[in-house]
FIKOLZA-1660 file (N, C-alpha, C; in steps of 0.1 Angstrom, whole numbers, plus 5000, padded with zeros to 4 digits):
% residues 237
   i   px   py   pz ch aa at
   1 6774 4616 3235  A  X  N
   1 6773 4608 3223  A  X CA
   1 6758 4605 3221  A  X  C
   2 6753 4604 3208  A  X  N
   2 6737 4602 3204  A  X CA
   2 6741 4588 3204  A  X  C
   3 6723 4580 3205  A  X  N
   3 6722 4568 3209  A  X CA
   3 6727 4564 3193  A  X  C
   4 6723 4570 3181  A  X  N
   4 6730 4564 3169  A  X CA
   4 6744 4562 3172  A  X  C
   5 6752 4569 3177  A  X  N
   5 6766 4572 3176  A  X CA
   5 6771 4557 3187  A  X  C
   6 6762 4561 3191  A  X  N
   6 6767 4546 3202  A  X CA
   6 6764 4529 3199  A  X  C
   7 6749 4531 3192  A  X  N
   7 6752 4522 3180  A  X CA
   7 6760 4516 3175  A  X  C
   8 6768 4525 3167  A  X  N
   8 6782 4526 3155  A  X CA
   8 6789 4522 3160  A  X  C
   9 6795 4531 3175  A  X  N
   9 6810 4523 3182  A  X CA
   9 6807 4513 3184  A  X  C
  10 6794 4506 3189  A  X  N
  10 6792 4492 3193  A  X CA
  10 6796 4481 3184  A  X  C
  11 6790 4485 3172  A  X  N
  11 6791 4480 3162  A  X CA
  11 6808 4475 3157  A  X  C
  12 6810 4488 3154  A  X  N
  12 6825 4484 3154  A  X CA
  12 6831 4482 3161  A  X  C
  13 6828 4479 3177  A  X  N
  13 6841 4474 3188  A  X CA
  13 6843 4457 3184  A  X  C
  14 6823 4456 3180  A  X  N
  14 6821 4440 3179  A  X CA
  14 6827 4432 3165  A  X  C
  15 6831 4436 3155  A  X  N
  15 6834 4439 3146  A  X CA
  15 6847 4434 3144  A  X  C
  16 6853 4443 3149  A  X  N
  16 6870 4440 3156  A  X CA
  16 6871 4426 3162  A  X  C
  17 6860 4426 3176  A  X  N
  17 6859 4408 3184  A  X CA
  17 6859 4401 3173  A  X  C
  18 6849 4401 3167  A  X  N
  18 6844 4390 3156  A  X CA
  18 6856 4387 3148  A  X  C
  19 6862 4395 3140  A  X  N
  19 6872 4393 3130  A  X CA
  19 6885 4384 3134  A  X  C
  20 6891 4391 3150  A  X  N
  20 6899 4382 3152  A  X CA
  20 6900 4373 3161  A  X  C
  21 6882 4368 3162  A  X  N
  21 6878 4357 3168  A  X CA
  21 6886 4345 3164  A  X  C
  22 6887 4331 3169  A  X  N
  22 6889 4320 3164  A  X CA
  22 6874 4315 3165  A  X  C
  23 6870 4307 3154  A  X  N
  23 6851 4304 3156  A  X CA
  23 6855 4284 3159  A  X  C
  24 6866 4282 3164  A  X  N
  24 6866 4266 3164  A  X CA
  24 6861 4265 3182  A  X  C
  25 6851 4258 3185  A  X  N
  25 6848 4261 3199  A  X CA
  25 6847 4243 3200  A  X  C
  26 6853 4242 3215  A  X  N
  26 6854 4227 3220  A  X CA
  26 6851 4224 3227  A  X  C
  27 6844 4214 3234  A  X  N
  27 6837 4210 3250  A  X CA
  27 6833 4198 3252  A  X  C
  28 6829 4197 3261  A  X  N
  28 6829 4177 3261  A  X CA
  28 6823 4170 3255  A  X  C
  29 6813 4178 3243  A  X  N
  29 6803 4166 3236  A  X CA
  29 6812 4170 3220  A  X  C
  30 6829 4176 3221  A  X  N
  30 6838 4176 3206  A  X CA
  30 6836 4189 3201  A  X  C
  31 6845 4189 3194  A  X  N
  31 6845 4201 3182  A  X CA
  31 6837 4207 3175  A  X  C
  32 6833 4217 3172  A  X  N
  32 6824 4227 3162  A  X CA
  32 6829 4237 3159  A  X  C
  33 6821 4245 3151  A  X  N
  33 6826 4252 3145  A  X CA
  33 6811 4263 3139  A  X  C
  34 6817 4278 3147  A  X  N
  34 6807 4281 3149  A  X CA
  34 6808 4291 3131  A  X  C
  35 6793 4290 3127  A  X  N
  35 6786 4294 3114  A  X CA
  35 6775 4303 3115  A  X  C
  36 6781 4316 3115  A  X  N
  36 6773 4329 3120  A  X CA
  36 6762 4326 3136  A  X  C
  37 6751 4320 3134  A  X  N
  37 6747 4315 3149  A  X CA
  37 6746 4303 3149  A  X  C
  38 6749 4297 3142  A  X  N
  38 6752 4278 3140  A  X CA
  38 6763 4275 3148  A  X  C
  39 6761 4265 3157  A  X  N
  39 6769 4256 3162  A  X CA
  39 6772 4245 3149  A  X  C
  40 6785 4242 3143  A  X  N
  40 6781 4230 3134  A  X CA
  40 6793 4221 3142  A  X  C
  41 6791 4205 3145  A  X  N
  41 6798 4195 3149  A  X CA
  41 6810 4195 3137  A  X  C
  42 6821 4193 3140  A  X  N
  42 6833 4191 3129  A  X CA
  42 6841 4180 3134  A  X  C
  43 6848 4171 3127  A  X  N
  43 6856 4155 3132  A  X CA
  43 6870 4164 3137  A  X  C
  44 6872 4177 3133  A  X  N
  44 6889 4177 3139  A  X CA
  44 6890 4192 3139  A  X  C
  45 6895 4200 3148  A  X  N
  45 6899 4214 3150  A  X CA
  45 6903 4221 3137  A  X  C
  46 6911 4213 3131  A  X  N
  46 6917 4217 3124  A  X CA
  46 6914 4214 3108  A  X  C
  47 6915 4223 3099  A  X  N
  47 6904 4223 3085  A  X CA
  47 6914 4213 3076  A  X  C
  48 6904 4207 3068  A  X  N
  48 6907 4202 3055  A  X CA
  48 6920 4206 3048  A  X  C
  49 6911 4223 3043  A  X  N
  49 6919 4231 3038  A  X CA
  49 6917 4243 3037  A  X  C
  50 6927 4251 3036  A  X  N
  50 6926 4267 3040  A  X CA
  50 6924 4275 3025  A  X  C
  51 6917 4288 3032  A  X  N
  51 6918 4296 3026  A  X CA
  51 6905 4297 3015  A  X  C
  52 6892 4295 3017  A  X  N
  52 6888 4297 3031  A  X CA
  52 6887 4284 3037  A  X  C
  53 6888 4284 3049  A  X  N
  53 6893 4271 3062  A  X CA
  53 6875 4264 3053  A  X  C
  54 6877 4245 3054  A  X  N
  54 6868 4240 3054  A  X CA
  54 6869 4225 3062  A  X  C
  55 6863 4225 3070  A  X  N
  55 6860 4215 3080  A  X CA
  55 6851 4201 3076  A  X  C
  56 6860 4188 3082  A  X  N
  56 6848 4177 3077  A  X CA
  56 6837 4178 3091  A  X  C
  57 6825 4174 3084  A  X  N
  57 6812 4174 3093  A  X CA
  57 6810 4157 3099  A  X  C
  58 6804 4155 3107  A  X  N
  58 6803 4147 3117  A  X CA
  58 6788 4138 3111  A  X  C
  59 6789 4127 3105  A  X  N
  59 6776 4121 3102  A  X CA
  59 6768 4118 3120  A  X  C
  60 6758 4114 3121  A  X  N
  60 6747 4116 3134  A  X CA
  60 6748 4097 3135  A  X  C
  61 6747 4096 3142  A  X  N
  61 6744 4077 3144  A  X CA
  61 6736 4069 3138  A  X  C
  62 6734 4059 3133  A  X  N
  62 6731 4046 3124  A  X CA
  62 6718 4047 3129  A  X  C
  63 6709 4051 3121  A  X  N
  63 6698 4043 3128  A  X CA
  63 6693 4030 3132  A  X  C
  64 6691 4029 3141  A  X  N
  64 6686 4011 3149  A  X CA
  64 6679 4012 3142  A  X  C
  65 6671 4014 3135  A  X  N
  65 6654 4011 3130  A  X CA
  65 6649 4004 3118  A  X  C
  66 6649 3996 3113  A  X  N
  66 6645 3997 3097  A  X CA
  66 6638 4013 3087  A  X  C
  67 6646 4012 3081  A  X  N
  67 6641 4024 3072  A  X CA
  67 6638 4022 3059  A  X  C
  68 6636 4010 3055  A  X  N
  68 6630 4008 3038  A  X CA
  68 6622 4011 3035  A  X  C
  69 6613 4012 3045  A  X  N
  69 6596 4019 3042  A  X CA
  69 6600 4032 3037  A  X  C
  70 6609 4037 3045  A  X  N
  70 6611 4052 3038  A  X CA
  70 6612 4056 3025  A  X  C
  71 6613 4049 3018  A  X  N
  71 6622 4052 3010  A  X CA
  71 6633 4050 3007  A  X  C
  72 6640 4059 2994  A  X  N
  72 6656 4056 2993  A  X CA
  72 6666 4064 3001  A  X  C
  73 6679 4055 3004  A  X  N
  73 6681 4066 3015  A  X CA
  73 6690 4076 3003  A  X  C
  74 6690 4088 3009  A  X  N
  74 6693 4099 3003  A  X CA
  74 6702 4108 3012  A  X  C
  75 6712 4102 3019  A  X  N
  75 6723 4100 3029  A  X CA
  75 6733 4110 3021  A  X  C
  76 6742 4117 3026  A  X  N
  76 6750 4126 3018  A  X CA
  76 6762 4113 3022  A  X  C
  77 6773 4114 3010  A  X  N
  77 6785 4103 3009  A  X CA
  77 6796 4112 3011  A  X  C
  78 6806 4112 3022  A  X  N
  78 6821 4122 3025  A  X CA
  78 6827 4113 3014  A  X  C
  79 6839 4125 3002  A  X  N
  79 6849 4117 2996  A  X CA
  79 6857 4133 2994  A  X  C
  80 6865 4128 3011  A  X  N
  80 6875 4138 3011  A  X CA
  80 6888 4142 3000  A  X  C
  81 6892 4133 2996  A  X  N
  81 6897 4131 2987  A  X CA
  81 6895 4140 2968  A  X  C
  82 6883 4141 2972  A  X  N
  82 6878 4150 2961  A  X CA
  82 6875 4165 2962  A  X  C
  83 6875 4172 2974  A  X  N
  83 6879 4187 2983  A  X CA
  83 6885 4193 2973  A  X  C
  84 6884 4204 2969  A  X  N
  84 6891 4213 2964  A  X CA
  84 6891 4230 2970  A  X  C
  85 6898 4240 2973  A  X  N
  85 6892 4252 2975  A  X CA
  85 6884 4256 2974  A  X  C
  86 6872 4262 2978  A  X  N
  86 6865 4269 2974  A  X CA
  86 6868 4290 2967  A  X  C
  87 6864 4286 2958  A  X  N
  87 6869 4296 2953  A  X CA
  87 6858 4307 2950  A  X  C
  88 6857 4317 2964  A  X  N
  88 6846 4323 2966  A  X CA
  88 6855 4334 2978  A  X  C
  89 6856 4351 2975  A  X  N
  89 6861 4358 2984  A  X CA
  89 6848 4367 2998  A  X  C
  90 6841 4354 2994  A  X  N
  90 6824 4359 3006  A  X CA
  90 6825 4347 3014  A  X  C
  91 6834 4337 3013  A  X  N
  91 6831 4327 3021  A  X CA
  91 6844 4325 3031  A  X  C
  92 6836 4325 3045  A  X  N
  92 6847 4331 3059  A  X CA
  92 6851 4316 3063  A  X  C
  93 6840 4306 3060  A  X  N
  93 6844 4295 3068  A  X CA
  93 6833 4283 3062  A  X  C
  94 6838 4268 3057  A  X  N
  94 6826 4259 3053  A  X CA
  94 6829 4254 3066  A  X  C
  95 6815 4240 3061  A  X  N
  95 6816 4231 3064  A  X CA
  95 6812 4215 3055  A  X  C
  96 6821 4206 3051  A  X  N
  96 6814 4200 3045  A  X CA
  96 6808 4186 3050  A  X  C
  97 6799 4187 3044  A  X  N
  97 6788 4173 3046  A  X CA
  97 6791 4160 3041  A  X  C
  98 6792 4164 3028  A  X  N
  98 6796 4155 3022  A  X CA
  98 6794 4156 3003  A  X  C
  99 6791 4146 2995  A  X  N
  99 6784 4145 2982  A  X CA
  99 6772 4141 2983  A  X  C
 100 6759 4147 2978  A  X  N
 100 6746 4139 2978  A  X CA
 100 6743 4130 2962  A  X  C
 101 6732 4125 2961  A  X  N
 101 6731 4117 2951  A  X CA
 101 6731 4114 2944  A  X  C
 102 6730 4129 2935  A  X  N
 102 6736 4131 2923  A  X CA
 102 6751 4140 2917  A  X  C
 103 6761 4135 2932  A  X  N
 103 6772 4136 2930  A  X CA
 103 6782 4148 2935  A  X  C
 104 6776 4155 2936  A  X  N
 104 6781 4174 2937  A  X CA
 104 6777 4173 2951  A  X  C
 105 6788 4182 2960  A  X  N
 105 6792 4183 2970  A  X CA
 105 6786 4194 2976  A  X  C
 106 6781 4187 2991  A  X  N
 106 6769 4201 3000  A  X CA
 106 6778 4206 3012  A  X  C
 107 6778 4220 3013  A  X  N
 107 6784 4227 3020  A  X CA
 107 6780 4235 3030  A  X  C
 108 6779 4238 3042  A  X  N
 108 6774 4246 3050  A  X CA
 108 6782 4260 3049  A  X  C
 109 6785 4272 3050  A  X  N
 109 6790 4279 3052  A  X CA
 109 6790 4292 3054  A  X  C
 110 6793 4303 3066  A  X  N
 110 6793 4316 3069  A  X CA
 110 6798 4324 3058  A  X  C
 111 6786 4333 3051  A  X  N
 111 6793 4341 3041  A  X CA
 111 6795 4355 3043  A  X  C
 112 6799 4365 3042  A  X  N
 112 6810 4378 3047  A  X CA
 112 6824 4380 3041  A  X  C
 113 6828 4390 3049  A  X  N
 113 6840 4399 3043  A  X CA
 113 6851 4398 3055  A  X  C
 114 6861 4398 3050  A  X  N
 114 6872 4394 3061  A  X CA
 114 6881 4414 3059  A  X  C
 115 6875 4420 3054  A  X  N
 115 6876 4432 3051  A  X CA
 115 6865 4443 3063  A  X  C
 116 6871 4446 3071  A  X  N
 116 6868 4455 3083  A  X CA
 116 6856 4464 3082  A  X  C
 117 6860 4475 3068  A  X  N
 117 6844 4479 3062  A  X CA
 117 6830 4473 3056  A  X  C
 118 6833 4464 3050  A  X  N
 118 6826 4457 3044  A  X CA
 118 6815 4450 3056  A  X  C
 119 6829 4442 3063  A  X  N
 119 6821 4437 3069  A  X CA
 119 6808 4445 3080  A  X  C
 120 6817 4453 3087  A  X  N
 120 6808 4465 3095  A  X CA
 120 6794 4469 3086  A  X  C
 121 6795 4473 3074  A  X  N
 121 6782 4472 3068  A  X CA
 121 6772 4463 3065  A  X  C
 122 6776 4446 3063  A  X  N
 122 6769 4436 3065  A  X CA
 122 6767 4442 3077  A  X  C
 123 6768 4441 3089  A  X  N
 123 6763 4441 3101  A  X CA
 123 6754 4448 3104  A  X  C
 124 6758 4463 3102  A  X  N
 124 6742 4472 3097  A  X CA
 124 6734 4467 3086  A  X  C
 125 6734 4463 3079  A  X  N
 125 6723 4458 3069  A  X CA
 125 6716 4443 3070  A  X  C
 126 6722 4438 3086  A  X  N
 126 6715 4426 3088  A  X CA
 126 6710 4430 3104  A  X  C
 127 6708 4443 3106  A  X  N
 127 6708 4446 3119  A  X CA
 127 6713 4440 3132  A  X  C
 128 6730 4437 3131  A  X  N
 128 6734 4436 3142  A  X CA
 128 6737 4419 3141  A  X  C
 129 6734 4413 3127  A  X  N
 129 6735 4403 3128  A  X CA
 129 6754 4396 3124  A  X  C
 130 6759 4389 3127  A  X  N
 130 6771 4386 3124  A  X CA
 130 6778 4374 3115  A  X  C
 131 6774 4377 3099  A  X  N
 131 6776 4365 3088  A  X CA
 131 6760 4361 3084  A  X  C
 132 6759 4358 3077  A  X  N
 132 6748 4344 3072  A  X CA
 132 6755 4334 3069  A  X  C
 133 6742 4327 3068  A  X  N
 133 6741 4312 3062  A  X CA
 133 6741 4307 3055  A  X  C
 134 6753 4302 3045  A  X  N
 134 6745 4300 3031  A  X CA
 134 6749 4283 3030  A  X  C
 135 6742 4277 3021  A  X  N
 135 6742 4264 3016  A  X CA
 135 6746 4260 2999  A  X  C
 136 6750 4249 2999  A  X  N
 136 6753 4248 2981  A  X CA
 136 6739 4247 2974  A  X  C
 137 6732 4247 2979  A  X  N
 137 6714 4246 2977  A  X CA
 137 6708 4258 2974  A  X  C
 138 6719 4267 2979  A  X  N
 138 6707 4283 2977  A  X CA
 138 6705 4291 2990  A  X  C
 139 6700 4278 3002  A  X  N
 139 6699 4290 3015  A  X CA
 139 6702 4300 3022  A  X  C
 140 6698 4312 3022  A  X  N
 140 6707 4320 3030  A  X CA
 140 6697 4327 3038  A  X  C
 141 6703 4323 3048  A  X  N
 141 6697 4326 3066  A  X CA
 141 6706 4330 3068  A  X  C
 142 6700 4347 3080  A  X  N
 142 6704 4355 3086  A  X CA
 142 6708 4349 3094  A  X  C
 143 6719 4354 3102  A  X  N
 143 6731 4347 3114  A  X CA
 143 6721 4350 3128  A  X  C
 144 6709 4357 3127  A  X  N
 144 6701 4356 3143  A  X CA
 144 6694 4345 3145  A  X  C
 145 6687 4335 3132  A  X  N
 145 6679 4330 3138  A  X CA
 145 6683 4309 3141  A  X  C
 146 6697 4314 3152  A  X  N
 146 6698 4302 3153  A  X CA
 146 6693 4295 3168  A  X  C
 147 6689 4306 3174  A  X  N
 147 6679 4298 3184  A  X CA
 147 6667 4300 3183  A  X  C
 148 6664 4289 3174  A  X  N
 148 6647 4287 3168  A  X CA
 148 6649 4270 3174  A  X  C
 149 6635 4267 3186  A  X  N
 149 6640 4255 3192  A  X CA
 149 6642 4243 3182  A  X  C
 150 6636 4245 3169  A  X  N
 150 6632 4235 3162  A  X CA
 150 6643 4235 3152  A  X  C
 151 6653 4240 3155  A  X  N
 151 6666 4247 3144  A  X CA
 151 6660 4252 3130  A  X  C
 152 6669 4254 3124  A  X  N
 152 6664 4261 3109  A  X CA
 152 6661 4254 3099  A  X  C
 153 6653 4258 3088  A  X  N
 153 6650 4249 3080  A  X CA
 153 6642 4263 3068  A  X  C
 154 6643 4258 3060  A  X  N
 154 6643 4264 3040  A  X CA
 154 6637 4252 3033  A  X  C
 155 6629 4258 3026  A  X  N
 155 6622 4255 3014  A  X CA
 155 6615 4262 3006  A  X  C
 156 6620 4259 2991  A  X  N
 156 6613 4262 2979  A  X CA
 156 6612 4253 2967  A  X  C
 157 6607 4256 2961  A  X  N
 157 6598 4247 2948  A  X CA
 157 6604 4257 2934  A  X  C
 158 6613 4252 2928  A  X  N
 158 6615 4261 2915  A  X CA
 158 6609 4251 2902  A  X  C
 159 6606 4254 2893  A  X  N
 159 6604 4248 2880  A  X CA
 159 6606 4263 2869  A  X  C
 160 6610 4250 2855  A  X  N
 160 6611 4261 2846  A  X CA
 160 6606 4256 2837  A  X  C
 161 6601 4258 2827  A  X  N
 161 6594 4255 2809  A  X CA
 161 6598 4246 2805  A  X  C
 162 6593 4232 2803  A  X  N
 162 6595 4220 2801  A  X CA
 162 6599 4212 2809  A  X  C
 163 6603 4214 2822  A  X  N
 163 6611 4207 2833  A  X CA
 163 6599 4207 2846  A  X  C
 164 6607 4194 2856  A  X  N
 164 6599 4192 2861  A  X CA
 164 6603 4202 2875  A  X  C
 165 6587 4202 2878  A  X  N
 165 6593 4216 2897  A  X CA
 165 6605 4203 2906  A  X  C
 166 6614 4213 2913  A  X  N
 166 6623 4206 2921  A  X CA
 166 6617 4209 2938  A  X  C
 167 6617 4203 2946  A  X  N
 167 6616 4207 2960  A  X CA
 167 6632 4208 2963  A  X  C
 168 6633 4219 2973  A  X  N
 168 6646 4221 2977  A  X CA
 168 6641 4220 2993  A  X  C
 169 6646 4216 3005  A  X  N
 169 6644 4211 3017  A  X CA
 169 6657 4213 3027  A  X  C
 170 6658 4218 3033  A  X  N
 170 6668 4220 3044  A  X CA
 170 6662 4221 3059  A  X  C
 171 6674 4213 3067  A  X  N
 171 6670 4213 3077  A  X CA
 171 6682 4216 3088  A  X  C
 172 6683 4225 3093  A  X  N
 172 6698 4229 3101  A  X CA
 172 6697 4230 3116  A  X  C
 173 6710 4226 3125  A  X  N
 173 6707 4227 3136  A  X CA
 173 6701 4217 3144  A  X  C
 174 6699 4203 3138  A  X  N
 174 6690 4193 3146  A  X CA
 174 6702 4187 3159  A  X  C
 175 6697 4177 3165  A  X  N
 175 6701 4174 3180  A  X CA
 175 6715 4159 3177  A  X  C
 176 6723 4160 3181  A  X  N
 176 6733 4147 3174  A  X CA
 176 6727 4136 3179  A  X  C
 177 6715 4134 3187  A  X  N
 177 6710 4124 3185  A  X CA
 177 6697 4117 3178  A  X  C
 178 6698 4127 3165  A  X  N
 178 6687 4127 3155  A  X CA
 178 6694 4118 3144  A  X  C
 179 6687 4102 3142  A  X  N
 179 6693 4095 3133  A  X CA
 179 6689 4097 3118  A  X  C
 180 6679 4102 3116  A  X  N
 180 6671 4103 3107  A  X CA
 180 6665 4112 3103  A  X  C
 181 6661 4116 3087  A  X  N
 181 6654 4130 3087  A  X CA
 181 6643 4120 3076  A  X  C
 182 6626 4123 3079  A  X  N
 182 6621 4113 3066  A  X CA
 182 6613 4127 3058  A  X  C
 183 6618 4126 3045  A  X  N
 183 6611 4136 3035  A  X CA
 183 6596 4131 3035  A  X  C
 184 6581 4138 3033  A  X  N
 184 6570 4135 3027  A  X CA
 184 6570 4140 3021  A  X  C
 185 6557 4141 3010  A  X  N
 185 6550 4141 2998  A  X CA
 185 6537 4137 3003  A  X  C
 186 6526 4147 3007  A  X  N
 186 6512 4140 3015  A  X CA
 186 6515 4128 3025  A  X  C
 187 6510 4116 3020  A  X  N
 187 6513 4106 3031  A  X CA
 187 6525 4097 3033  A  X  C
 188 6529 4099 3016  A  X  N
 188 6542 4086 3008  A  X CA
 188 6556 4096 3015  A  X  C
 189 6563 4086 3019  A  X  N
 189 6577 4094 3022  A  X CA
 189 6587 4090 3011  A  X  C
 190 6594 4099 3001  A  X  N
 190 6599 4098 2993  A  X CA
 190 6613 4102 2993  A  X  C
 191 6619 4097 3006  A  X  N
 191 6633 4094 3009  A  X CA
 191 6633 4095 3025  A  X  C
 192 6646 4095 3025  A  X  N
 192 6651 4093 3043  A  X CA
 192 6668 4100 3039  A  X  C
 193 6675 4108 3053  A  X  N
 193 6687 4109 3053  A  X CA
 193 6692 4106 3062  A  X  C
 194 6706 4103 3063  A  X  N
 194 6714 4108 3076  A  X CA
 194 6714 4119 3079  A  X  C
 195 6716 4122 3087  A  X  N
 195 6718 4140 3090  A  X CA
 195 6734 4140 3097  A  X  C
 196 6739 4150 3088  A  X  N
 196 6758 4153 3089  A  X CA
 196 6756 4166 3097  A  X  C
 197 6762 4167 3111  A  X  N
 197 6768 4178 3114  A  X CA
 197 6752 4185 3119  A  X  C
 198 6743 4181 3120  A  X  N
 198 6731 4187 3123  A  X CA
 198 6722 4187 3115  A  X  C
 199 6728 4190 3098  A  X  N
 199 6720 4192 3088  A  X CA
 199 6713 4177 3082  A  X  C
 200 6702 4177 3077  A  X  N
 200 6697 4173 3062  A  X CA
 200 6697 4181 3053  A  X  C
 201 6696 4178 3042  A  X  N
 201 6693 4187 3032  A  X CA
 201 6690 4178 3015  A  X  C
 202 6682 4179 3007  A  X  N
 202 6679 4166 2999  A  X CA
 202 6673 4181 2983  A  X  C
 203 6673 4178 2974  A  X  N
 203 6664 4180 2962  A  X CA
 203 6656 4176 2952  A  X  C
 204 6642 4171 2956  A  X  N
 204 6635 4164 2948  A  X CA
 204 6628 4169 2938  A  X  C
 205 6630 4158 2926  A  X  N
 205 6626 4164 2915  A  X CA
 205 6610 4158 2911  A  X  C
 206 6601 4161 2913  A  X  N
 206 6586 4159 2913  A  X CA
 206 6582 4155 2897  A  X  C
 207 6571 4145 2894  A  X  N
 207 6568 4141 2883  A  X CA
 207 6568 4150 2874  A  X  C
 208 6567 4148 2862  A  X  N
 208 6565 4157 2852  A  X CA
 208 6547 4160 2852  A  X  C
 209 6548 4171 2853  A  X  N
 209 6532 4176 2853  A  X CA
 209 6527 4175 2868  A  X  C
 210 6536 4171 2877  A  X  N
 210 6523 4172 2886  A  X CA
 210 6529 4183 2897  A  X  C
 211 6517 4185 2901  A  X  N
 211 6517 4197 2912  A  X CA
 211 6520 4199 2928  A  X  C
 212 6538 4204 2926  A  X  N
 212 6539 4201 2943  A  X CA
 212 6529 4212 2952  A  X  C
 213 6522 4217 2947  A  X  N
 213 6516 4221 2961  A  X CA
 213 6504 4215 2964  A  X  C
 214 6499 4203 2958  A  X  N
 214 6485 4200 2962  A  X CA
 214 6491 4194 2971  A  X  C
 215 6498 4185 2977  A  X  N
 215 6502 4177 2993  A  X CA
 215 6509 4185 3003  A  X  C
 216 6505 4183 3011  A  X  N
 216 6515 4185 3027  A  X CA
 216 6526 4178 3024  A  X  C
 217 6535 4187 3022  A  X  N
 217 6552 4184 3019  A  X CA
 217 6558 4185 3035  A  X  C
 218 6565 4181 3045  A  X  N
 218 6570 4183 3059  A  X CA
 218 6580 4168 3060  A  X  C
 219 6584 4177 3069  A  X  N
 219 6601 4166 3076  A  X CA
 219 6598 4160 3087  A  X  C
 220 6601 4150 3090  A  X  N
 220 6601 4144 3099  A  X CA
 220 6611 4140 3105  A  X  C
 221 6619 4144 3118  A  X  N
 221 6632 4140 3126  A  X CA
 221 6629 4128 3136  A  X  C
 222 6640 4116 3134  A  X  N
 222 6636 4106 3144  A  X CA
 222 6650 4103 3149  A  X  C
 223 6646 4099 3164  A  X  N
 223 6661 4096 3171  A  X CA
 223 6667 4088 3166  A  X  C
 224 6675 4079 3170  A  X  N
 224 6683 4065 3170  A  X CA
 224 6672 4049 3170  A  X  C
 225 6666 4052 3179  A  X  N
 225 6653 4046 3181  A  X CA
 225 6640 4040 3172  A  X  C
 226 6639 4055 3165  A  X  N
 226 6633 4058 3151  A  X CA
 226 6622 4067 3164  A  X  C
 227 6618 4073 3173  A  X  N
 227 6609 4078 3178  A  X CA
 227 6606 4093 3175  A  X  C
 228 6597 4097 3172  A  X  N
 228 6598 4108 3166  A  X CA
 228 6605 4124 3172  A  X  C
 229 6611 4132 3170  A  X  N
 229 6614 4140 3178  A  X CA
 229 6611 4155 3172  A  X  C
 230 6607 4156 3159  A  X  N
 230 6596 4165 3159  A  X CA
 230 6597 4168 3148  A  X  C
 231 6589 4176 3137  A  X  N
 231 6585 4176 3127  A  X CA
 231 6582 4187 3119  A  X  C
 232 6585 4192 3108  A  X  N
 232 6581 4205 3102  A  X CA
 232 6574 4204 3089  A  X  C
 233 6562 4210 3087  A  X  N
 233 6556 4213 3074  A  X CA
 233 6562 4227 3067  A  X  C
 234 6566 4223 3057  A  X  N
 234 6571 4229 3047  A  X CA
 234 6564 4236 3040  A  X  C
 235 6554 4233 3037  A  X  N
 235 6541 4233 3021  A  X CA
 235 6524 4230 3029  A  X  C
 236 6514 4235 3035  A  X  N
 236 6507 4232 3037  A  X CA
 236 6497 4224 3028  A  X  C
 237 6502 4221 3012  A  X  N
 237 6486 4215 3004  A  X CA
 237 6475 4224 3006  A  X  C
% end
């Protein structure tokens, strides 16, 4: 057999595992729920609602700290209650966060085919990778790069003709003892989150006329404590 050929079976032996994997994994720090290479925390084994399965997300601990300096908090709000299907035949598995501030509901979730061919071809066209990552924000990360120590994180800046640029900001994968995520803007921090299930994720909408790329735009993650635990520039200014 050629090394392509052996490839291919591989591909499809893994293929097969994957599909009639169960992805709810349990151990003594609780429930998750794995999201292409995301570990995501979930409150209960068992989903919301099926079809495709969507899981509630686990908010991270209260911060001890004062955070008014921060800014507003910009905390996502769970209102299970308001869940509906997702009605999407690419989505294998959510997770939800909750509603953010302006109301509309943020979702983690592994997007793919529950279709044998299909899927096997994502897999060659992501080299070997198994699902992405998509977000209700736009993000979509390849399913390899979830051991990045710093976990994952996205950003982009859209504007259009008359309107003002939006920062889009994600932060995936952080430590459950991360109380805090603080947005900047150069030196002013222009909000704070909880972080659900690992993630932050926020969308700010920048003055009219002015220019997000003249400041250093970057995250800031802090424990319970408020101590810093590390930090990403997004935007260099």
């Amino acid at each position: 057999m050629s090394i392509v050929g052996g490839v291919v079976l591989l591909l499809i032996v893994l293929a097969i595992a994957r599909i009639g994997r169960n992805p709810v994994v349990e151990d003594g720090n609780g429930v998750a729920v794995e999201i292409a290479a995301l570990t995501v925390p979930v409150a209960s084994p068992e989903p919301l609602i099926s079809g495709p399965d969507q899981y509630l997300g686990v908010p991270s601990p209260e911060p001890e700290f004062d955070t008014s300096h921060f800014g507003p908090d910009l905390s996502f709000v769970q209102r299970e209650d308001e869940l509906t299907p997702l009605e999407s035949d690419e989505v294998l598995r959510a997770v939800y966060l909750g509603h953010d501030t302006t109301g509309d509901a943020y979702y983690v979730w592994q997007s793919g085919s529950g279709d044998f061919w299909q899927l096997l071809g994502q897999i060659v066209a992501d080299f070997g990778s198994f699902g992405r990552i998509e977000t209700s924000y736009g993000a979509e990360i390849a399913g390899g790069d979830g051991d990045e120590p710093l976990g994952m994180h996205s950003a982009s800046i859209s504007s259009s003709p008359g309107s003002p640029a939006t920062l889009t900001a994600e932060w995936h994968g952080l430590p459950s003892d991360v109380a805090a995520v603080v947005f900047y803007l150069g030196e002013a921090p222009v909000g704070w989150q909880r972080p659900v299930s690992g993630t932050a994720a926020i969308q700010y909408e920048f003055e009219s006329g002015g220019d997000p790329t003249a400041d250093v735009v970057f995250m800031v993650a802090l424990d319970t404590d408020g101590g810093e635990w590390n930090r990403v520039v997004l935007f260099p200014g």
